[in-house]
C-alpha positions in Angstrom: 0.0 0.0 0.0 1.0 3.6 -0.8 1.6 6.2 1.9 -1.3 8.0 0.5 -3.5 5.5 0.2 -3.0 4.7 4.0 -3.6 8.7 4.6 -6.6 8.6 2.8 -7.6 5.3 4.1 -7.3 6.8 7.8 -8.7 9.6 7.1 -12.2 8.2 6.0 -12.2 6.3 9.0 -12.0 9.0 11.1 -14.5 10.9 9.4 -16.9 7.7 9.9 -16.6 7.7 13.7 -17.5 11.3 13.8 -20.1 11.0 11.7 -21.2 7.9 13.8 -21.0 9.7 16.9 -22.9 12.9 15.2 -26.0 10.7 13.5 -26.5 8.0 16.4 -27.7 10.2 19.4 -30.3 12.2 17.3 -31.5 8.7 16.0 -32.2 7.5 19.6 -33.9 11.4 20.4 -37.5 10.6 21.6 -40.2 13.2 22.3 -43.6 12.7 24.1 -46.2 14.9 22.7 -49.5 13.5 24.2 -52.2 15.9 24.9 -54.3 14.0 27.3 -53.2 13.8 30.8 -52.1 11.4 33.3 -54.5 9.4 35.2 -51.7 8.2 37.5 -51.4 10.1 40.8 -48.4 9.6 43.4 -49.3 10.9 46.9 -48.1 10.3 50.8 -49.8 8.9 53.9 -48.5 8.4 57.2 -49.3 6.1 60.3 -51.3 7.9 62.9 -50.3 7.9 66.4 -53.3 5.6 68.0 -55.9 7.6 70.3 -58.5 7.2 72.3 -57.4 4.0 74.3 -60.2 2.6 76.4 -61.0 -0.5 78.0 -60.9 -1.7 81.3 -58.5 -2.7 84.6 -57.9 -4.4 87.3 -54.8 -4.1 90.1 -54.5 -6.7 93.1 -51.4 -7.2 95.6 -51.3 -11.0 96.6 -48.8 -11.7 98.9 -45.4 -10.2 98.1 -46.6 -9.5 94.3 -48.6 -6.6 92.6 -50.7 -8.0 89.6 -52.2 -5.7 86.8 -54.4 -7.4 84.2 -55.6 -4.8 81.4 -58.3 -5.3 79.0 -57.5 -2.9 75.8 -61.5 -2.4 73.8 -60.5 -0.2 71.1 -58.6 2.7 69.9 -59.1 5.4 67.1 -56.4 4.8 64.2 -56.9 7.5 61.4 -53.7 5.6 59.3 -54.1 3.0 56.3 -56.1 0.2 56.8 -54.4 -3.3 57.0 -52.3 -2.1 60.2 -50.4 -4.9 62.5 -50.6 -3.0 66.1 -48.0 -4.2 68.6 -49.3 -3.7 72.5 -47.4 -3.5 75.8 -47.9 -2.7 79.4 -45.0 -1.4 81.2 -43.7 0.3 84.6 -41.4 2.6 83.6 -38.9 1.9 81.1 -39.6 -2.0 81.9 -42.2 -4.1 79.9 -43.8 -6.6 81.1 -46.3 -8.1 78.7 -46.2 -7.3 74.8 -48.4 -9.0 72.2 -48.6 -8.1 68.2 -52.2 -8.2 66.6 -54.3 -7.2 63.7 -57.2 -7.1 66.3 -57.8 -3.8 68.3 -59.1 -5.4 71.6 -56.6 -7.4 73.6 -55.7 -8.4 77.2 -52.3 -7.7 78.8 -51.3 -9.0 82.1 -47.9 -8.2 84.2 -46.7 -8.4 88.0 -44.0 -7.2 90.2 -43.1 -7.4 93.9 -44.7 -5.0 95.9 -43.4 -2.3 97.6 -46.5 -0.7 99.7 -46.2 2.4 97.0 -48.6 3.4 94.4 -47.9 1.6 90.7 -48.1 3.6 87.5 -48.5 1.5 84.8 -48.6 2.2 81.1 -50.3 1.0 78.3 -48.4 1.4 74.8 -49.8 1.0 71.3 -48.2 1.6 68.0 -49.1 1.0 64.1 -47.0 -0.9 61.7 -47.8 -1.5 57.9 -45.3 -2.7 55.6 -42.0 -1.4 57.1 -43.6 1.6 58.2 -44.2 2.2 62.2 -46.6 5.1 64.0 -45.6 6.8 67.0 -46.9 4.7 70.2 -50.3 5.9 72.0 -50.2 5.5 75.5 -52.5 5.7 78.3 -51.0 5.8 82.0 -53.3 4.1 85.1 -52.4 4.6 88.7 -52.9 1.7 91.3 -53.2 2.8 94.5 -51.0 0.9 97.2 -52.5 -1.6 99.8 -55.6 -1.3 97.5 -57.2 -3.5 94.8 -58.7 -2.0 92.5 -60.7 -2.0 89.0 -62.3 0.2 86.6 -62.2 1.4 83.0 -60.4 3.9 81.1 
């Protein structure tokens, strides 16, 4: 081959490539010209915080040990349907007696020794749906000490 002819030769395929890289994007350019809009809507929701806890309790001291046993009716959840609700009864910081459910009423029990002081014991409810978890609702009853005693809430 001839010096020129490799020049030349070289030359066309550099022009090719440029032309390649020219040509090929405005070949794959697309455009969306519909008139009519969307019937597709994207939007947010959020688990509520449940509210309005009510049901009923009852506190006994037997012996050495203080015994709560509370009966959760219902509660107000303004979130998603389809909800798992996870329930727990607690003193303090310290659960004693958790249970998950799709049904709103349920029955909790716990004990502890007792001390011959007034018990507060707290009731905790929260929301989960697919990976998603509400705030906890709580509700707080007050056992008198040396007393047994029962009611609602």
């Amino acid at each position: 081959m001839t010096p020129w002819f490799d020049h030349c030769r070289r030359a066309a395929s550099v022009l090719l490539v440029v032309l390649c890289l020219l040509v090929v994007p405005a070949v794959a350019y697309a455009q969306f010209t519909s008139s009519k809009p969307s019937t597709l809507s994207v939007g947010t929701d959020t688990l509520e915080t449940p509210t309005a806890i009510t049901g009923s309790y009852s506190c006994s001291v037997f012996g050495s040990t203080e015994y709560m046993s509370v009966t959760i009716s219902t509660f107000t959840d303004l979130g998603p349907t389809g909800s798992t609700y996870g329930f727990g009864l607690a003193i303090g910081s310290t659960v004693k007696d958790s249970v998950s459910s799709t049904v709103k009423r349920q029955t909790l029990t716990g004990s502890r020794s007792y001390d011959g002081l007034a018990t507060t014991w707290t009731i905790g409810i929260q929301g989960f749906l697919k990976g998603w978890s509400s705030a906890i609702g709580t509700k707080s009853i007050t056992c008198p000490s040396r007393t047994n005693q029962s009611g609602t809430f």
